[in-house]
C-alpha positions in Angstrom: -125.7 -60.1 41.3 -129.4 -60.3 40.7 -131.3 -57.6 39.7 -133.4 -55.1 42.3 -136.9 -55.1 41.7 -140.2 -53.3 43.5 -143.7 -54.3 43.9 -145.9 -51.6 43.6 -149.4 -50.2 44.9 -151.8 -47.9 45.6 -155.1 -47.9 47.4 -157.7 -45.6 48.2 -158.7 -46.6 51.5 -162.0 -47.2 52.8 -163.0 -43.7 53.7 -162.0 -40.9 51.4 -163.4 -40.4 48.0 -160.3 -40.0 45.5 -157.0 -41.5 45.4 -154.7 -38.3 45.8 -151.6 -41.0 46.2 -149.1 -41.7 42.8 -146.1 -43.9 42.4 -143.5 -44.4 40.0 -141.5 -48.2 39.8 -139.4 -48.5 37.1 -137.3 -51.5 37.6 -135.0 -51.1 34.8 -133.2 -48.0 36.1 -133.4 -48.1 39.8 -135.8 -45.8 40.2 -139.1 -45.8 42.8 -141.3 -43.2 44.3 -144.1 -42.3 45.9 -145.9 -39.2 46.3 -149.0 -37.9 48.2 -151.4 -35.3 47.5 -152.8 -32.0 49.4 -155.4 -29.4 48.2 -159.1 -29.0 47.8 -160.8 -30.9 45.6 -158.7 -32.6 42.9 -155.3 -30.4 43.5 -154.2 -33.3 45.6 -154.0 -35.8 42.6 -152.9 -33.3 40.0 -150.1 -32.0 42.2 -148.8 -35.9 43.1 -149.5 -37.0 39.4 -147.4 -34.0 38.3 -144.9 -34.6 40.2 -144.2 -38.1 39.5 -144.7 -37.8 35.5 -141.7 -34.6 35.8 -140.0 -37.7 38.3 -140.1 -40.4 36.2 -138.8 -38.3 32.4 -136.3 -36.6 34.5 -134.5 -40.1 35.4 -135.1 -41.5 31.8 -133.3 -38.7 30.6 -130.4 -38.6 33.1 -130.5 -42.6 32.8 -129.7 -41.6 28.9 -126.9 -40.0 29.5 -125.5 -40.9 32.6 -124.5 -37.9 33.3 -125.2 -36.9 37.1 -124.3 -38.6 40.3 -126.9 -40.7 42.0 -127.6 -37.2 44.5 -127.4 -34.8 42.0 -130.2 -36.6 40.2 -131.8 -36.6 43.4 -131.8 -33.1 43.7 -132.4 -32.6 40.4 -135.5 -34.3 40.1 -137.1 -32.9 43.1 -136.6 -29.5 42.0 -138.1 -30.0 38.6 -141.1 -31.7 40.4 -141.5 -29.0 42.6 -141.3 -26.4 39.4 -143.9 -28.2 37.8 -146.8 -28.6 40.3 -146.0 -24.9 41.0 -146.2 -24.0 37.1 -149.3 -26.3 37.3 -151.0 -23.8 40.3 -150.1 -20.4 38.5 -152.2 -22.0 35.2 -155.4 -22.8 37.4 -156.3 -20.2 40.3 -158.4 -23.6 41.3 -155.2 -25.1 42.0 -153.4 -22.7 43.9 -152.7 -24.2 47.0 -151.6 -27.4 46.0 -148.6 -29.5 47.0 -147.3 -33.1 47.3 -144.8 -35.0 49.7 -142.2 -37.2 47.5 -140.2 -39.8 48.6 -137.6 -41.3 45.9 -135.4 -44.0 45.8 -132.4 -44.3 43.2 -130.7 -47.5 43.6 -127.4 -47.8 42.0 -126.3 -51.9 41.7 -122.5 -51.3 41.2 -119.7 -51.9 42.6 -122.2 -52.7 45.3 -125.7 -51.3 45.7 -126.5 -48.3 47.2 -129.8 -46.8 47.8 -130.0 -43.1 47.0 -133.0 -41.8 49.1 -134.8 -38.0 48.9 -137.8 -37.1 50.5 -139.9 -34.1 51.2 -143.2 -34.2 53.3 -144.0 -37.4 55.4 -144.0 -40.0 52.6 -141.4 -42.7 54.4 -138.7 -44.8 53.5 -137.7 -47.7 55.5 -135.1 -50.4 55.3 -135.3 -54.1 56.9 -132.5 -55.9 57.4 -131.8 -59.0 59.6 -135.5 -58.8 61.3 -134.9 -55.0 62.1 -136.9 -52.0 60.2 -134.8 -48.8 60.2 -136.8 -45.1 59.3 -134.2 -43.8 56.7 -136.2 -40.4 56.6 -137.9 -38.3 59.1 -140.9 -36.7 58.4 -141.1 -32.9 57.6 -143.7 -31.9 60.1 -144.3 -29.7 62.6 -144.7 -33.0 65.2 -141.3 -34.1 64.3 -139.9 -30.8 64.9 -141.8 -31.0 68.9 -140.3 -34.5 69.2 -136.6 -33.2 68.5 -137.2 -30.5 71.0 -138.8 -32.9 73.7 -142.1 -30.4 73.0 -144.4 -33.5 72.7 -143.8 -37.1 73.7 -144.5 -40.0 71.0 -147.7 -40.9 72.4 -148.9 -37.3 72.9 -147.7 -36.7 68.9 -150.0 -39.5 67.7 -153.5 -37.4 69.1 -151.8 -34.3 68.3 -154.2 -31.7 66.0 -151.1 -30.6 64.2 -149.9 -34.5 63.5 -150.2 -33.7 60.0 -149.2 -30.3 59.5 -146.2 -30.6 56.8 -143.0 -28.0 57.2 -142.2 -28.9 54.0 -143.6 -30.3 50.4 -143.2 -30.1 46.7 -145.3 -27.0 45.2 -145.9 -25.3 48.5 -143.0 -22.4 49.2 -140.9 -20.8 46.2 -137.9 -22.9 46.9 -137.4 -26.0 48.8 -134.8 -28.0 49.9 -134.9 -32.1 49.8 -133.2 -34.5 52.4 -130.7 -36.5 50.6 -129.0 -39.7 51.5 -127.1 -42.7 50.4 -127.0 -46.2 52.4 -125.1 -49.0 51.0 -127.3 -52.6 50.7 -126.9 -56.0 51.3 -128.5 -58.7 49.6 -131.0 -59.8 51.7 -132.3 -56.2 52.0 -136.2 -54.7 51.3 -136.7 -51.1 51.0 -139.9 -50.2 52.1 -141.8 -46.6 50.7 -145.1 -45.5 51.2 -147.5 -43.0 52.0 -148.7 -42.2 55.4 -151.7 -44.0 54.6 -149.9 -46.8 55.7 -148.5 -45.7 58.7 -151.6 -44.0 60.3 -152.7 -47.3 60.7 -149.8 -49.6 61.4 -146.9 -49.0 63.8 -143.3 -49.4 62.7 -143.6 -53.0 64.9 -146.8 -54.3 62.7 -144.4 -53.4 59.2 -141.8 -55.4 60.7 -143.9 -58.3 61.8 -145.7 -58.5 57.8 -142.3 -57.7 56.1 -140.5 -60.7 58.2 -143.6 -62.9 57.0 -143.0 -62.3 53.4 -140.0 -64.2 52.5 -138.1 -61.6 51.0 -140.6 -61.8 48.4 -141.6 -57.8 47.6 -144.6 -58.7 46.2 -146.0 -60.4 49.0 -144.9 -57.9 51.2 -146.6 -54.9 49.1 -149.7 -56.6 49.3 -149.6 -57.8 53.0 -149.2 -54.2 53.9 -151.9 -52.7 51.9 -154.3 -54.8 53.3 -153.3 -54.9 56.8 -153.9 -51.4 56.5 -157.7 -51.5 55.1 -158.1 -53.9 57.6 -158.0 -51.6 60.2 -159.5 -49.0 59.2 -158.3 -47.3 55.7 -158.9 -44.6 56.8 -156.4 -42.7 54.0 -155.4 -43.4 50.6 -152.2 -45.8 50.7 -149.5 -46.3 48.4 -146.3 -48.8 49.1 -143.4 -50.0 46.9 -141.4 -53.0 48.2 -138.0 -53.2 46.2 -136.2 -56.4 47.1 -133.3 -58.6 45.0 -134.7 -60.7 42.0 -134.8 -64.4 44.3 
């Protein structure tokens, strides 16, 4: 089987003045994610930066000793992130209301490949398969929690003032609790994260329409999303990874 690999990126948009997005793609062990910043004036940045640098040792250290399974690194991982952007706050009262959404992918390639997803915030993973894009999170926000009570409708929800108030983050609350799940691949698969840079400004239809025109290829697909995105508007930092099969 050829290897998984992911094409990586991270705008700031044409509108705001810092990037307060991060990733993390490191082919080798399976591992993506993608992170987006909130706070006042640089909190944002250092809360997503923090969490993906405690992210990305906490996998190369597990990857060293193979030692958890895939959703126990999962876990794992989130709740170190989360401990450090909070350790981060209490050392700079400039910081204190910091947080970050995360969404990470573990892929594991054998017997067959399974994606290992875990998210907090609104940070999105997708898969397409066959011409059909499938959400394999749903968002931690107060609008999501209207639309499962029939509160709002979906084109209500997109106006909505509280669109973008998050129920949950990393570095927010004292504890927190991460959405875990596992969804086997097939080889023709992309797996799609990204911030919601990307889909304040495209619909789940539009991410469909560029991934189908890609090829398979997930560079071509990163970049035909990023700047579909400026293209209308920018309005927020965005950050995509495209992980695909080595063609």
């Amino acid at each position: 089987m050829s290897a998984w690999i992911g094409a990586a990126r991270s705008e700031i948009g044409l509108v705001r003045r810092m990037n307060q997005d991060c990733f993390a793609a490191i082919d080798p062990l399976g591992f993506w994610a993608v992170a987006d910043g909130m706070g006042g004036h640089a909190g944002g940045e250092v809360a997503a930066r923090a969490a993906i640098a405690t992210a990305s040792v906490h996998i190369e250290q597990v990857a060293a000793n193979n030692l958890d399974s895939p959703q126990d690194t999962l876990r794992d991982l989130m709740a170190a992130a989360h401990q450090a952007v909070r350790d981060r706050a209490q050392r700079d009262p400039t910081l204190k209301h910091m947080g970050t959404t995360l969404v990470a992918l573990l892929l594991t390639p054998h017997p067959a490949a399974v994606a290992h997803i875990a998210h907090l915030g609104d940070s999105r993973a997708y898969l397409y398969r066959d011409a059909i894009l499938t959400p394999l999170t749903r968002d931690h926000t107060l609008i999501e929690r209207y639309l499962a009570r029939g509160i709002l409708t979906p084109a209500a929800a997109k106006t909505h003032p509280e669109r973008h108030v998050l129920t949950k983050a990393i570095g927010v609350s004292a504890t927190v609790t991460p959405d875990i799940a596992s969804h086997p691949l097939q080889s023709r698969d992309l797996l799609l994260l990204c911030s919601d840079g990307l889909t304040k400004m495209l619909e789940d239809a539009d991410i469909a329409a560029l991934l189908a025109r890609s090829g398979g290829d997930p560079a071509r697909a990163c970049d035909a999303l990023i700047e579909e995105s400026l293209a209308r508007g920018g309005e927020d930092n965005v950050t995509v990874v495209v992980v695909g099969q080595r063609r």
